[in-house]
Structure formats: structure tokens, C-alpha cells
Backbone as numpy.savetxt, mean C-alpha at the origin, in Angstrom:
# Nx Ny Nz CAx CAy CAz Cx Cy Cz
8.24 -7.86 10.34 7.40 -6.68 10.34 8.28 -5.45 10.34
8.17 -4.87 9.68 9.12 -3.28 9.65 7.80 -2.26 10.25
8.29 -1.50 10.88 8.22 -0.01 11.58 8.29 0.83 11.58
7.63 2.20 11.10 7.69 3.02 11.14 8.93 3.30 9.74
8.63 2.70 8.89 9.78 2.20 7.80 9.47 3.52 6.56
10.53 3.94 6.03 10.86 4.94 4.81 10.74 4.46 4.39
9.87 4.09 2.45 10.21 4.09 1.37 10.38 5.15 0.39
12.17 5.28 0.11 12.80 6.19 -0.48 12.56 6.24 -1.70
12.18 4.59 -2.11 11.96 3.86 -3.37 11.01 3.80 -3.85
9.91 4.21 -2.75 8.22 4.00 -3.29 8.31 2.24 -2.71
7.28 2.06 -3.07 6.75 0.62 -2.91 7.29 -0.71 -3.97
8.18 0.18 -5.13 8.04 -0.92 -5.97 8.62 -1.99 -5.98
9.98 -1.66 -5.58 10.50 -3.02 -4.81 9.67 -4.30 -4.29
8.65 -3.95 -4.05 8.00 -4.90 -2.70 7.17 -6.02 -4.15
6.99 -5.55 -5.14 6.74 -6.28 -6.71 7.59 -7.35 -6.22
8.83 -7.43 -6.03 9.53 -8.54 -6.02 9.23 -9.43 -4.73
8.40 -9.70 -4.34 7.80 -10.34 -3.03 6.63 -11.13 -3.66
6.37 -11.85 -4.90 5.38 -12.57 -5.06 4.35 -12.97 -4.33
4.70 -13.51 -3.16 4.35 -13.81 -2.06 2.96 -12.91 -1.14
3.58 -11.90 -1.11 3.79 -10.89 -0.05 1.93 -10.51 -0.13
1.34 -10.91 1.50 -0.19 -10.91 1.55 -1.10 -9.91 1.82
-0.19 -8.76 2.51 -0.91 -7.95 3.12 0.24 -6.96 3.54
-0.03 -5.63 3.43 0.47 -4.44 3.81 -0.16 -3.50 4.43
0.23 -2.91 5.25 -0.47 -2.12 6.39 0.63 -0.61 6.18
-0.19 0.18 5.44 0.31 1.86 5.47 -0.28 2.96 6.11
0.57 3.47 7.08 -0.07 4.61 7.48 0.77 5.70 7.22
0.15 6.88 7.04 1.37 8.04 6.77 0.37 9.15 7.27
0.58 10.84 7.26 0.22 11.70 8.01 -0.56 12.32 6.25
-1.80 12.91 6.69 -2.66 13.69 5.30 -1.76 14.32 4.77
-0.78 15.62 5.40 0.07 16.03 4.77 1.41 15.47 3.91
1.71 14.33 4.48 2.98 13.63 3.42 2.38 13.24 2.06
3.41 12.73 1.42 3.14 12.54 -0.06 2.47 11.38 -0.27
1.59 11.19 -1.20 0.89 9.95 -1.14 1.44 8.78 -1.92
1.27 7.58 -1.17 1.73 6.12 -1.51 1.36 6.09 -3.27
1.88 5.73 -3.20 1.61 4.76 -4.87 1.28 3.45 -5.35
0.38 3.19 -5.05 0.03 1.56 -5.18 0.32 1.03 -6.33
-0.12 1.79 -7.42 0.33 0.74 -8.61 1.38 0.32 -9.00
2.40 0.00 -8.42 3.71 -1.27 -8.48 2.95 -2.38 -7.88
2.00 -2.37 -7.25 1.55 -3.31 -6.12 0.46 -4.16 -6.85
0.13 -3.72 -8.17 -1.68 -3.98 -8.61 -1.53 -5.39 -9.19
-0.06 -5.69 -9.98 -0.23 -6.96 -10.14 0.07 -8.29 -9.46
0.06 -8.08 -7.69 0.06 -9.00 -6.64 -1.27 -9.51 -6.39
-1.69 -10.50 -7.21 -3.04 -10.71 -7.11 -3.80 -11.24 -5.51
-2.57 -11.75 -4.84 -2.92 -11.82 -3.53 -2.82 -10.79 -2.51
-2.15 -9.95 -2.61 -1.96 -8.78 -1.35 -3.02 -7.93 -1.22
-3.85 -7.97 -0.13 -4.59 -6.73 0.47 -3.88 -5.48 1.18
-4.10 -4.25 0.67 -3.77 -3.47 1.29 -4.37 -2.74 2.19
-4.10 -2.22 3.95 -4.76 -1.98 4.47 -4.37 -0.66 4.75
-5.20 0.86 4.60 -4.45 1.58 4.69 -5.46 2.56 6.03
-4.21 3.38 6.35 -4.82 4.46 7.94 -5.59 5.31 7.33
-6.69 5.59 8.04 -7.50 6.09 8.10 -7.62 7.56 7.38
-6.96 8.65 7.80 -6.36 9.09 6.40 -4.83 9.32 5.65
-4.61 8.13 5.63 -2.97 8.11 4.65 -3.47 8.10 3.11
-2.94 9.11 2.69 -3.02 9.39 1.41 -2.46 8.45 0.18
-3.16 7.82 -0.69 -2.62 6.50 -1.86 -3.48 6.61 -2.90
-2.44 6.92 -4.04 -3.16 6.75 -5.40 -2.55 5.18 -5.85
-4.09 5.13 -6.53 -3.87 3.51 -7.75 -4.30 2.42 -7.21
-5.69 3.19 -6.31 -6.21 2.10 -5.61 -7.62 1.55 -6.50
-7.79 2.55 -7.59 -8.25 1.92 -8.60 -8.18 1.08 -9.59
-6.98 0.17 -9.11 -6.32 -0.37 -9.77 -6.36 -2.15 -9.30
-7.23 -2.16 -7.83 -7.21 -3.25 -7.23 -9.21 -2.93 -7.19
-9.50 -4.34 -6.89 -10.67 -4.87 -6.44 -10.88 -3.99 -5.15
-12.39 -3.82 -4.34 -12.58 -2.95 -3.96 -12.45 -3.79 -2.18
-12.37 -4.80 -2.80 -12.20 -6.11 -0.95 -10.58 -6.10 -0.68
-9.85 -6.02 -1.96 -8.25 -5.86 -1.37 -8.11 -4.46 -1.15
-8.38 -3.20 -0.62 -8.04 -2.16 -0.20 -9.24 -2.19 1.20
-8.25 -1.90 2.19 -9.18 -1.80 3.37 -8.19 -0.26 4.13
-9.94 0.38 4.26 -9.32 1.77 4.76 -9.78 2.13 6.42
-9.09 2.13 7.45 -9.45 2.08 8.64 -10.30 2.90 8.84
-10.92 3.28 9.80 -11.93 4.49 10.01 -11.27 4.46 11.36
């Protein structure tokens, strides 16, 4: 589990994780927003994101793999 973790790189790296089931992003309204679409062709990963952390290209996944906290 990483913490409170930088991506300098964006997310796309994480493409190379075939695997990889589930991601949990939170970031502050004001920071820059996530980028999901490196992520869209992980047909298994749900992304779960904070309540308001800002992420484009979530139109890009089914509407059951994006879960947005309240």
C-alpha cells in the first residue's frame, strides 16, 4: 500500500500492473486533477476516488468501476 504517494509521472506507469484491482485517490479540489485514462484499459481495476479529488477520463470506464466517496 503506498501513502500519501506523488505521482510525478501521472498514473501511467501503473498500465504496467495488469493485475492491479483497485486504486484509492485522494487529492485536495485545488491540486491538479488525476488522469485516468492510462488506467481505462485495466479491465479489472476499480477506481475509488475522495470525495472531492479532482479526475478526468472517468468517462472512459463503466460507471460501477469509478466509486466516488461522499
Amino acid at each position: 500500500m503506498l501513502n500519501r504517494c506523488r505521482m510525478p509521472y501521472g498514473l501511467e506507469p501503473l498500465r504496467e500492473l495488469p493485475m492491479l484491482t483497485a486504486l484509492n485517490l485522494y487529492a485536495e479540489p485545488a491540486e491538479a486533477p488525476y488522469d485516468l485514462t492510462p488506467l481505462a484499459s485495466l479491465d479489472q481495476l476499480t477506481i475509488t476516488l475522495g470525495n472531492e479529488t479532482p479526475a478526468t477520463g472517468t468517462d472512459l470506464f463503466p460507471p460501477e468501476r469509478i466509486v466516488r466517496l461522499q
